[in-house]
N, C-alpha and C positions, 0 to 999 in steps of 0.2 A: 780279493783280486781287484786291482787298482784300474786293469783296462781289460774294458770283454773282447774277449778272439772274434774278431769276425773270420766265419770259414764259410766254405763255399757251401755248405749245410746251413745255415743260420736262419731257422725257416722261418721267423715273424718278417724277417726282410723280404723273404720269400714271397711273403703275404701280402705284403705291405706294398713291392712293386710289382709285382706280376698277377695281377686278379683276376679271377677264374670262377664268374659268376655261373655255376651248374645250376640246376635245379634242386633246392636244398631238400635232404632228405636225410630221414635220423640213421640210412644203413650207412654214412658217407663218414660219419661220426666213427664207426666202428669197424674200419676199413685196414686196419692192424692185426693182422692174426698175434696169435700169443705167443707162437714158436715160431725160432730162426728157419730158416727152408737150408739144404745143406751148403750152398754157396757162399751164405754167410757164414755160417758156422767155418769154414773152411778159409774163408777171406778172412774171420776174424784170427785165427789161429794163424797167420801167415804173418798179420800185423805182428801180432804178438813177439812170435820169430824177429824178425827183423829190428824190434822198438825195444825190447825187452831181453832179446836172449841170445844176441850176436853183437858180432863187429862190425855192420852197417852202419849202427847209428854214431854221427859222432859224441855225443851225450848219451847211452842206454840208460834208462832208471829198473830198476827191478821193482814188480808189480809186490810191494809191499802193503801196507796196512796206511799209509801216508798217499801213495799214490792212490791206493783204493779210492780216498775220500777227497783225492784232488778232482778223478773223474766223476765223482758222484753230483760235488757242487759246480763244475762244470758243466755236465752235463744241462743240470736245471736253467744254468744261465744261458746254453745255448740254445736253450730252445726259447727262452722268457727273460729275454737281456735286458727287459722295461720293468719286471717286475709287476707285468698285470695282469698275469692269468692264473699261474700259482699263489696260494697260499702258504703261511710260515706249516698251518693244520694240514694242504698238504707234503711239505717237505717232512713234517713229523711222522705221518704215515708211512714214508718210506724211508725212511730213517735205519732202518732192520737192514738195508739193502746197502749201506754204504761201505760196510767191510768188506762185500765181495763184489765190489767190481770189477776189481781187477782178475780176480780167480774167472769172472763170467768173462773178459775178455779173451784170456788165455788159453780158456775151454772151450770160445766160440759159443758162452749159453747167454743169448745177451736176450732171454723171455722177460727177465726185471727190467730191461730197459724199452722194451716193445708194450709194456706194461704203464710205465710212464707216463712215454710217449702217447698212449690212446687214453690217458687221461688227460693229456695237455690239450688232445682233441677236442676231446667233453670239455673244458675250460674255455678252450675259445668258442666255443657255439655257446653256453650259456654266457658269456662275456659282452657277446655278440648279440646275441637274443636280447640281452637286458639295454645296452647299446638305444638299439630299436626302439624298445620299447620305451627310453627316456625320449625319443624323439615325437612323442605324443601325447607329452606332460608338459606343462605348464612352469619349466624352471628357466625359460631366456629371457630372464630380467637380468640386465647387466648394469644396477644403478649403484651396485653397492662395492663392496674394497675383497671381493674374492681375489683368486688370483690361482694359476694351472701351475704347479708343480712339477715340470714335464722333468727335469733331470734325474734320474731312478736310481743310475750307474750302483752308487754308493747306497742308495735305501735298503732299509731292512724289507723282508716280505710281509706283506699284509699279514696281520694276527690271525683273522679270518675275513669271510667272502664281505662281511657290513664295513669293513674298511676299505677294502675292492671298490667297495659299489662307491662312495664317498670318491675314489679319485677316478672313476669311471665318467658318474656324474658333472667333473669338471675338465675331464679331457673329451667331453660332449660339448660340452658349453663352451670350449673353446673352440673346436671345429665349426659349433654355428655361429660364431663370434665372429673367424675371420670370413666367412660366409655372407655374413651381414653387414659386414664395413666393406665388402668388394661390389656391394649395392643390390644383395639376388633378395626378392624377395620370401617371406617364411616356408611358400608352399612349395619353391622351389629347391630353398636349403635343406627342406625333411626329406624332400626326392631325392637330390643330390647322397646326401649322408646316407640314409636306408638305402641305398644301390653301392654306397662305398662299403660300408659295414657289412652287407651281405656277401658281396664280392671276397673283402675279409675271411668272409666266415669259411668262405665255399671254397676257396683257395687251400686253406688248411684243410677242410672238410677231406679235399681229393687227394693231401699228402698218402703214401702208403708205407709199407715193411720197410722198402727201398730206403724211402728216406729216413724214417725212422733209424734204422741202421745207422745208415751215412752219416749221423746227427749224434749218435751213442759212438764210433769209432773217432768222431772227429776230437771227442770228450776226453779219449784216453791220449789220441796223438796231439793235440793242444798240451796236455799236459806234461809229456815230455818234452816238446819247447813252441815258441810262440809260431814257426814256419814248418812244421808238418802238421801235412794232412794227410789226408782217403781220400779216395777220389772214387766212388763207385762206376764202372764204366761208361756210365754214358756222360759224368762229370769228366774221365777221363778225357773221353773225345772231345770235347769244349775247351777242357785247359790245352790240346795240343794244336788245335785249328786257332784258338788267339793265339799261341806262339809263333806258327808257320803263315799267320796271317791270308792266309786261301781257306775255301770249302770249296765240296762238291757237292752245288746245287745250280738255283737259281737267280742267285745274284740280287736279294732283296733281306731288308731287315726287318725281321718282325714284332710284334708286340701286340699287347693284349688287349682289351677293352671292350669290359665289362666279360659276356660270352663267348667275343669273337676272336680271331685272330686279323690283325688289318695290316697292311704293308708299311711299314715306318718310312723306308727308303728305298728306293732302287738303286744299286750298286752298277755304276756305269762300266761296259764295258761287259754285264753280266748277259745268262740269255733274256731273262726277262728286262732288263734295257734294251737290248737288241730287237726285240718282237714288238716294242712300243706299244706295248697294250696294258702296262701295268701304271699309277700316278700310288701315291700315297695319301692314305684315307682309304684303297681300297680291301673291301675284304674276304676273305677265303672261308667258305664254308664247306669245299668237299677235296677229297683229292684223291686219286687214281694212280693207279700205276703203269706204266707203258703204254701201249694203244688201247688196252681193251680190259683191263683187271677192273675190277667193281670200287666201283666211287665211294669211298666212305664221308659220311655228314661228319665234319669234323667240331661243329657247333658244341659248345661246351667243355671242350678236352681242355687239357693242362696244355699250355703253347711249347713245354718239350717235345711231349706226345707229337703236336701237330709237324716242328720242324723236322723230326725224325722219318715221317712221311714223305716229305716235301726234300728232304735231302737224298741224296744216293749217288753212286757211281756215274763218274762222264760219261755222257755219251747213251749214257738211258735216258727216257723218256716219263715223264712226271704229267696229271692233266690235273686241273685246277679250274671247279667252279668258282669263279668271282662276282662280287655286288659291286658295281662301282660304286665308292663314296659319297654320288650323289644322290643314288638311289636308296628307296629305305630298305629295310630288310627283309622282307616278306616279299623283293622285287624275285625275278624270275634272274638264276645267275646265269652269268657268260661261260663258257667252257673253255678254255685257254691251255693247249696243250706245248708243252717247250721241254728241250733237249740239255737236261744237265751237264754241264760245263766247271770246268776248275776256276773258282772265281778268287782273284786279289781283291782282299780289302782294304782299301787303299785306307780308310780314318786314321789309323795307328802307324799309316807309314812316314817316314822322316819328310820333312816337307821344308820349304827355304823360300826366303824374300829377302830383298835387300831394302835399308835406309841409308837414307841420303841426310848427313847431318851438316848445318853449316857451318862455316871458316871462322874460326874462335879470333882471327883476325882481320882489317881491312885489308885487300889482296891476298887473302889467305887462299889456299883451295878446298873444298869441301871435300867432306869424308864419306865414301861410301862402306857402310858394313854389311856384311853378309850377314846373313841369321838360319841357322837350322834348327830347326824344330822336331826332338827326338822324342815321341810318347812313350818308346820303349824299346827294349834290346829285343827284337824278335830275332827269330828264325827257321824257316822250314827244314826242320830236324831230319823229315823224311826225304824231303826234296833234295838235300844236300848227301846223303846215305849213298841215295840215288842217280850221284851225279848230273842231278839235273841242270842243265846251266842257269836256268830261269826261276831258282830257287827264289824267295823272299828271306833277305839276311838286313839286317840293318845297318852293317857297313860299309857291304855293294852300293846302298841308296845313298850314304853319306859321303862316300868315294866318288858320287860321280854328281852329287852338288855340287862337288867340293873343285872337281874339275868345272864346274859351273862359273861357280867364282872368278876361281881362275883367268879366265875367257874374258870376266867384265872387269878384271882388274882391280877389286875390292882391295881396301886398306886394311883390313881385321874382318875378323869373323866369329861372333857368340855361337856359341852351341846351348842351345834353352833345355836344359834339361829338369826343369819344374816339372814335378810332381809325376814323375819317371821313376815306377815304381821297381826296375830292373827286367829280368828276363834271363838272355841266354848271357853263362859268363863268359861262354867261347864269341860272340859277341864283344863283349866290352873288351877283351882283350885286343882283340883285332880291330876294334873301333879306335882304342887307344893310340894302336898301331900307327896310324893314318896321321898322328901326329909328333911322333917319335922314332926316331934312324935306330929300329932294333933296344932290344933293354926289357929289361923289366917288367912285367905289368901289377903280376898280383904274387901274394904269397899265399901259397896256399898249407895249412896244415888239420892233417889227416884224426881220426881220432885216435891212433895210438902215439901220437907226437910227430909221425914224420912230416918233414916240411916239404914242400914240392913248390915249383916257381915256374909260373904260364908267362910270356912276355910273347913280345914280336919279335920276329924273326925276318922279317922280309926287310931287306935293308931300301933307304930311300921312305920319304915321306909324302903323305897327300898333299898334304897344307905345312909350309914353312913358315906361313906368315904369323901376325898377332892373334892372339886366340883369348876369348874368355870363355868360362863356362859360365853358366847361370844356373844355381841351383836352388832349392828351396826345402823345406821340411817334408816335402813329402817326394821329394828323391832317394830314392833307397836304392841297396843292394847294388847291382851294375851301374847305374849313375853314380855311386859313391864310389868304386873303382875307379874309373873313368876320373871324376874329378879329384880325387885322393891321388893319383898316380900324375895328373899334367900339374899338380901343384908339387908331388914331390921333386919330380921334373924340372919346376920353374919355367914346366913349359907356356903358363900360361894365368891368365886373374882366374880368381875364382871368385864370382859375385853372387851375394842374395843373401839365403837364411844357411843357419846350420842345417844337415841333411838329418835323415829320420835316425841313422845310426844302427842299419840293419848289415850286420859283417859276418852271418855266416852264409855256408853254400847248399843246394839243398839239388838233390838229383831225382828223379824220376825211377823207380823200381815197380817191374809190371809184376804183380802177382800172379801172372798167368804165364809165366815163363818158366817155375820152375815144374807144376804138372804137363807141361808143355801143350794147353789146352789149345785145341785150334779154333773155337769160339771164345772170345772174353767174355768171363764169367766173373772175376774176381775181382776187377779194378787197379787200380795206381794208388803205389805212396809216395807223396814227392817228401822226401825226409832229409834231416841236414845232417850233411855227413862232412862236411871241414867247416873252417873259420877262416875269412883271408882275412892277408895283413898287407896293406903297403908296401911299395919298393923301401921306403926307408924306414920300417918295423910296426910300424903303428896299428894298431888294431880302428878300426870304423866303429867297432861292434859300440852301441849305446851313446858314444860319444859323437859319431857321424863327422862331419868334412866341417873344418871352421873355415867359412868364407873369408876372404882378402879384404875384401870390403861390403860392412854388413848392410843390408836392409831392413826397415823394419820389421820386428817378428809378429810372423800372421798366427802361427798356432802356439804355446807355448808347449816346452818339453813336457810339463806335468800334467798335459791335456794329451797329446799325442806322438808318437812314436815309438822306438825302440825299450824306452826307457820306462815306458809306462807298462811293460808286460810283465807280470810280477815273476815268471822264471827264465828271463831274458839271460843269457850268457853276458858275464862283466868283460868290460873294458881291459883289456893288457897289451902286451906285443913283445916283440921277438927282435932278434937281431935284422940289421938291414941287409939287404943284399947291393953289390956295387951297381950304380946308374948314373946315367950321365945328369949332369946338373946344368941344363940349358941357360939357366936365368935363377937371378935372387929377384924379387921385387921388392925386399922391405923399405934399399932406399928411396924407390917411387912411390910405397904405400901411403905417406903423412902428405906429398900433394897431391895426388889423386884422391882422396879423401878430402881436403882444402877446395879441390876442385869441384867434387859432387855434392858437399853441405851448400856452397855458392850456390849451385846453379838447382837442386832441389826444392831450397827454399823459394824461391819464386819459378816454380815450376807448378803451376795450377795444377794439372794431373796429379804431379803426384804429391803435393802435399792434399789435393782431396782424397788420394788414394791413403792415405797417411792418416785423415784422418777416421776415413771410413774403418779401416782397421781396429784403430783406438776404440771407435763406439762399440763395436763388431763385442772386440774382446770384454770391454764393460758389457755390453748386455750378455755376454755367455757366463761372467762369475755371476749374476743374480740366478740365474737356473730356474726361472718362472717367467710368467707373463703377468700381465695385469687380467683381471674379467671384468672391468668397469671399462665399458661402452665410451663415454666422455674421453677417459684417459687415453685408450687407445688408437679413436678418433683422433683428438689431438698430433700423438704420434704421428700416424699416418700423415695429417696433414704437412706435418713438421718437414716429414721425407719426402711427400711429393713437391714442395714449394721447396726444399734443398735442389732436388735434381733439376727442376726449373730455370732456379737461379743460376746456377752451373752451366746448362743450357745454353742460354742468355751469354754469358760471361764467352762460353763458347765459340758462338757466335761473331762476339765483339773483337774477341783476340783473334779470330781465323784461325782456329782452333778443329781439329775434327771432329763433329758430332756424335754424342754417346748413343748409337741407334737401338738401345735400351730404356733409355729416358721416359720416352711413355710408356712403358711397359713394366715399369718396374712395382707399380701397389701390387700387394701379396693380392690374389683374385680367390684367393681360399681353395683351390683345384689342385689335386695333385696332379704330376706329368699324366699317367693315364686316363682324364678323365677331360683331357683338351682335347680339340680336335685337332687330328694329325700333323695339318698345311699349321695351324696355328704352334703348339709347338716344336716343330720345326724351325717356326723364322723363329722363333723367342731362342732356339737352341746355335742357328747359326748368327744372329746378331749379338750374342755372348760371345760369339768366337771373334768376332769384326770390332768389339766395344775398342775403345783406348787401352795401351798398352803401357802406363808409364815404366814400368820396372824393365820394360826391354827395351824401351827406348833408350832410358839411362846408361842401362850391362854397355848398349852400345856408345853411349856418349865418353861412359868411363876410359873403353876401349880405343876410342879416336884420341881419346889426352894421353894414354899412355904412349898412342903412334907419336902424337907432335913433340909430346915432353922429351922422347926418345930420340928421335929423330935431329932435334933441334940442341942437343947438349950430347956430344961425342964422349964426354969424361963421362955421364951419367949411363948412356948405352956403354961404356964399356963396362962398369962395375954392377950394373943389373944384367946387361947380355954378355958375358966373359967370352962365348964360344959364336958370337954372331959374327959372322962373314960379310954382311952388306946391310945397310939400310933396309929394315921391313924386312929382314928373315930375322925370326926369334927360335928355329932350330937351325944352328949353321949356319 
C-alpha cells in the first residue's frame, strides 16, 4: 500500500495530537474487553449489508479470501502507520487470523480484532516505558554521522523488539536534538520529553472497545475504497457540526495539555464571549449540569469525554470550574455558570479582501481584485431540512460577498480555493451556480450505470464579471467540480497546481434508521455511491483539474493525493452533456503566461517562495535527518540568517513584513506543549505572513481584464457570448 488511509480512527495521530496525561496505571493497558457488546456486533453486520451485500455501494467488493487479508494488513497499518510499535514476530502471530476477517466482519465477531488492538496497547506502553527510560542514559552525544530515519511509510516491520529499540533510540535522540539547538537546557529537555512520552502513553493507555472497533471497521471500509468510513456516533456528531459549521454549546475551542483541558479560543458572538469571563490559556477542571447537578472533576478524562459535558441543547445551562491561566493549578477555581446557545463557527466560513494592484501603465488605472477565500463547501444539513433561514450554506456567504464586490466596483475576482478539501456537493453545485445563467454542473453516475445531472437552475448570475479560481493539490472533491465545470464553461482562469483528483461522491447512511432506534447506537457510514464527471465528460477521478496557468508544484502526485491510494477508482468519462461555452482562453493563455514568467521573476516573494519549495521537496526525497550536532547547527544558522536577509531586503523594498521571521527556528515543541497566547500569535501570524501566489491569481487576473479590454478582435474570439466590456458571462 503506496499511501496510508488517514481515517478519522487513526489513533497514533490520536496520540500524537491530543495528549491525555491520566495517571498511569497497568489496568489502563487492558481496558479492551475480549468480546464485541451487542451494538457492535449489530453495527458491524450493518456495514457489512451495505459494503458488501447491496446496491448502496457504488463499488461493492465481496468479503472474499483477498479482501480478508486486505483488512487484515490494513488494519495493523492503521493503527502503527510508523511502523514502531509492532513487530514483523508480531504480525506472525496473528497471522492465523487473516483469512477471516472478513467472515468476523460479516458476523459482527470482531474478538480477533479487540485482541490486537490490546496488544498494540501493551506495545505502546512498553515502547514508551523504554522511551523513558533512554531518557536517563548517557546516549546525546551528537559528534558523530548517525542520522533519524523518520520515513517508515514504505519499511518493512521490525524482525523483532532489538530492531525497535535501535530506531527508538534514535527517534530519542532526535527529539533531544531539536531540543538542544532550540537552546533548553538537558534538565529541561528530560522533563520536557518524559511529560511528552507519558502523555503518549497515557493517551492510548485510555483508548477503549469503542475505538478499538472504530479502528477494525475503518480497515474493512478503507478497503473497499479510499473515502468510506464508520463513523461511530459520537464521530458521527463531529463530522456533522463541521459540515453545518454551528454547535450547541458554549462558544470556545478546546484542547488538551498535558492533564487538563484549557480554552484555545473564544468564539465571538458565543455565551462564553458574551459573559467575558473566559481568555485562552484558561482551564476547566469541573463541570455541572444546570443550576444544581453535581460537578464532576473532569482532570484527566480524554478532552471528548470532557466536550460532551460541556456541550448540550440551547438554552440549558452548563457550570464550569475554571483556573485562570495565570494561576497555577492547585489555585482554588472560579465557578462560571452560562446558558448554552447555537454557536457559528466562523474559522471555516468564506471570508473576502480586496487587492489593489497597479497600472501596468503611465496613466493607467489601477486594478482592484476581489478575493474569497473558500475552506470549504459546508452546509447545515439540519438547518436547511428545517427551513431555517439562518442556515450556514457556503453559497449564501459567497452570494452576498459577491454582492460586496459589487458595491466597490472590483475589476475581477479570484475565488482561493487551496487546499479545500470539498464538503456538501449540493453546495458546489449551487456555488457554481453564482457564476453561470443556468447549465450544467456535475454528472453524476450511479453504480448500476445510470447517469443523473445536477446543475443550476436559477436563471441570472451573482458575478458576470472576470473570475479566477485558484486551486492547488490539496483541493479535492467539491472544489474540483466547482473549477472543473467554470473551466468547462470558459467561464473563467483557472490558476495554481493540479487538484488532488478526488471524483467520486460519497453520502451519509445512518445505521440507526433502519431498526428505527430512537437513541443512536450504531453510527454513520459516509460511503461512495456515484462518480461525477464534468459538464463536458471528463472524469476528475486521479487525474484532478489541470490548471490554465501552472504554479510551482508544492507536493508531487507520487507523495500525495488521489493517485497515491492503491484501490483508487481509474480515470475515464462519459459523453458530454450540452453547456454554454462562455469563453475559450487558449488564445490569451501564451501572453498571460509571457506576462507572469516577466513579472515572477523579479518578484522577491515569490521567487523566495519558489525557492523555499525547491529546498522543501529536496529535503523530503532524503527521508532522514542528520544526528551530528555541528551539521544541524550549521543548518539552522543557514535559515535563520536566510530569513534575515529577506527581512532586510524587505524592508528596503517596502515590502510587507514576514511577521514569522523571528519566529520561525524549530523550538523543538509540539503545538500542545506551548503556551496557549503563544501559539495562537505563531497560528494567526501564518495566516497574516505574505501571500505571493494570491497576489499573482490576482495580477494574472488584472492582465487578462486590460489584455481583453484593450483588443476588441481578441475579446471577441476568447469571449464569443460577451455583451459589454468586464462581463465574461453575457
Amino acid at each position: 500500500m503506496k499511501a496510508s488511509r488517514v481515517v478519522s480512527g487513526s489513533l497514533i495521530a490520536l496520540a500524537l495530537a491530543v495528549p491525555l496525561a491520566l495517571m498511569a496505571r497497568p489496568d489502563a493497558i487492558a481496558n479492551v474487553p475480549m468480546t464485541p457488546n451487542a451494538d457492535q456486533v449489530a453495527a458491524s453486520k450493518l456495514v457489512y449489508g451495505l459494503l458488501s451485500d447491496s446496491r448502496y455501494a457504488y463499488r461493492p467488493r465481496a468479503l472474499d479470501a483477498s479482501l480478508s487479508g486486505e483488512i487484515f494488513d490494513r488494519y495493523f497499518e492503521n493503527l502503527d502507520a510508523g511502523k514502531l510499535f509492532f513487530t514483523q514476530q508480531d504480525i506472525t502471530r496473528f497471522e492465523p487470523l487473516r483469512a477471516g476477517m472478513g467472515a468476523a466482519v460479516r458476523d459482527g465477531d470482531v474478538a480477533p480484532a479487540l485482541e490486537v488492538f490490546a496488544l498494540y496497547k501493551q506495545r505502546v506502553n512498553e515502547r514508551i516505558t523504554g522511551a523513558r527510560e533512554l531518557l536517563k542514559q548517557d546516549i546525546f552525544d551528537f559528534s558523530g554521522s548517525d542520522r533519524w530515519e523518520y520515513d517508515r511509510e514504505d519499511a518493512l516491520w521490525a524482525a523483532d523488539s532489538t530492531e525497535l529499540d535501535a530506531l527508538w533510540r534514535q527517534s530519542v535522540r532526535n527529539d533531544w536534538l531539536r531540543l538542544k539547538l532550540a537552546g533548553k537546557a538537558d534538565d529541561e529537555i528530560r522533563k520536557t520529553l518524559d511529560r511528552r512520552y507519558l502523555n503518549t502513553a497515557n493517551t492510548v493507555a485510555a483508548l477503549n472497545d469503542e475505538d478499538a472497533f472504530s479502528s477494525f471497521l475503518n480497515a474493512y471500509t478503507g478497503s473497499i475504497d479510499p473515502h468510506t468510513d464508520y463513523f461511530n456516533p459520537r464521530a458521527a456528531r463531529l463530522f456533522n457540526q463541521s459540515m453545518s459549521l454551528s454547535l450547541e454549546g458554549i462558544g470556545a475551542q478546546l484542547q488538551k495539555q498535558d492533564d487538563v483541558v484549557v480554552i484555545r479560543e473564544v468564539i465571538a458572538g458565543g455565551p462564553a464571549a458574551i459573559s467575558n469571563r473566559f481568555k485562552p490559556g484558561d482551564r476547566i477542571v469541573g463541570v455541572g449540569q444546570g443550576t444544581n447537578g453535581p460537578m464532576e472533576d473532569v482532570i484527566g478524562w480524554r478532552i471528548d469525554d470532557v466536550v460532551d459535558k460541556i456541550k448540550g441543547p440551547k438554552d440549558t445551562q452548563v457550570r464550569l470550574d475554571v483556573i485562570p491561566a495565570e494561576a497555577t493549578l492547585d489555585s482554588e477555581p472560579v465557578r462560571i455558570t452560562l446558558t448554552r446557545a447555537r454557536v457559528r463557527l466562523e474559522e471555516q466560513a468564506a471570508k473576502a479582501e480586496t487587492l489593489k494592484l497597479p497600472a501596468d501603465t503611465e496613466g493607467g488605472r489601477e486594478k482592484q481584485i476581489g478575493v474569497i477565500k473558500l475552506p470549504a463547501f459546508y452546509q447545515d444539513f439540519e438547518g436547511r431540512r428545517n427551513r431555517d433561514g439562518e442556515y450556514a450554506s457556503a453559497t449564501r456567504d459567497v452570494a452576498r460577498l459577491l454582492e460586496a464586490f459589487k458595491t466597490q466596483k472590483v475589476d475581477g475576482v479570484v475565488l482561493d480555493l487551496r487546499n479545500n478539501g470539498g464538503g456538501s456537493l449540493n453546495e458546489a453545485v449551487e456555488l457554481t451556480g453564482l457564476f453561470i445563467d443556468q447549465g450544467p454542473v456535475v454528472q453524476v453516475r450511479e453504480s448500476g450505470g445510470r447517469v443523473g445531472v445536477q446543475g443550476d437552475r436559477e436563471p441570472g448570475v451573482a458575478w458576470d464579471g472576470p473570475l479566477a479560481v485558484l486551486i492547488n493539490r490539496g483541493s479535492a472533491s467539491a472544489s474540483e467540480i466547482v473549477a472543473g465545470a467554470i473551466q468547462d464553461y470558459g467561464r473563467g482562469l483557472i490558476i495554481g497546481e493540479t487538484t488532488f483528483g478526488k471524483g467520486t461522491v460519497q453520502n451519509l447512511v445512518d445505521l440507526d434508521r433502519w431498526p428505527a432506534n430512537e437513541t443512536k447506537r450504531f453510527g454513520q457510514v459516509k460511503l461512495t455511491i456515484a462518480q461525477f464527471f464534468l459538464p463536458g465528460g471528463s472524469s476528475t477521478q486521479n487525474k484532478g483539474v489541470e490548471p490554465d496557468i501552472h504554479f510551482p508544484v508544492t507536493v508531487d502526485a507520487t507523495e500525495f493525493g488521489e493517485s497515491t491510494y492503491d484501490n483508487a477508482l481509474p480515470w475515464t468519462r462519459i459523453a458530454a452533456v450540452p453547456h454554454t461555452q462562455y469563453g475559450d482562453f487558449a488564445p490569451l493563455l501564451p501572453r498571460l503566461e509571457q506576462l507572469h514568467d516577466t513579472r515572477v521573476a523579479t518578484d522577491k516573494e515569490f521567487v523566495w517562495w519558489a525557492e523555499d519549495i525547491a529546498e522543501f521537496r529536496a529535503e523530503r526525497e532524503k527521508k532522514f535527518v542528520s544526528l551530528n550536532e555541528a551539521e544541524r547547527r550549521a543548518e539552522r544558522d543557514r535559515q535563520t540568517e536566510k530569513r534575515q536577509v529577506r527581512q532586510e531586503e524587505r524592508r528596503a523594498l517596502g515590502l510587507e513584513l514576514d511577521p514569522l521571521a523571528e519566529d520561525s527556528d524549530d523550538d523543538g515543541l509540539q503545538a500542545n506543549e506551548r503556551a496557549i497566547a503563544q501559539q495562537n500569535r505563531l497560528e494567526k501570524a501564518a495566516e497574516e505572513r505574505p501571500d505571493p501566489l494570491l497576489r499573482e491569481s490576482a495580477a494574472i487576473l488584472a492582465d487578462a481584464v486590460r489584455l481583453l479590454n484593450a483588443d476588441r478582435d481578441l475579446s471577441a474570439t476568447v469571449l464569443p457570448v460577451s455583451t459589454a466590456p468586464g462581463r465574461w458571462a453575457r
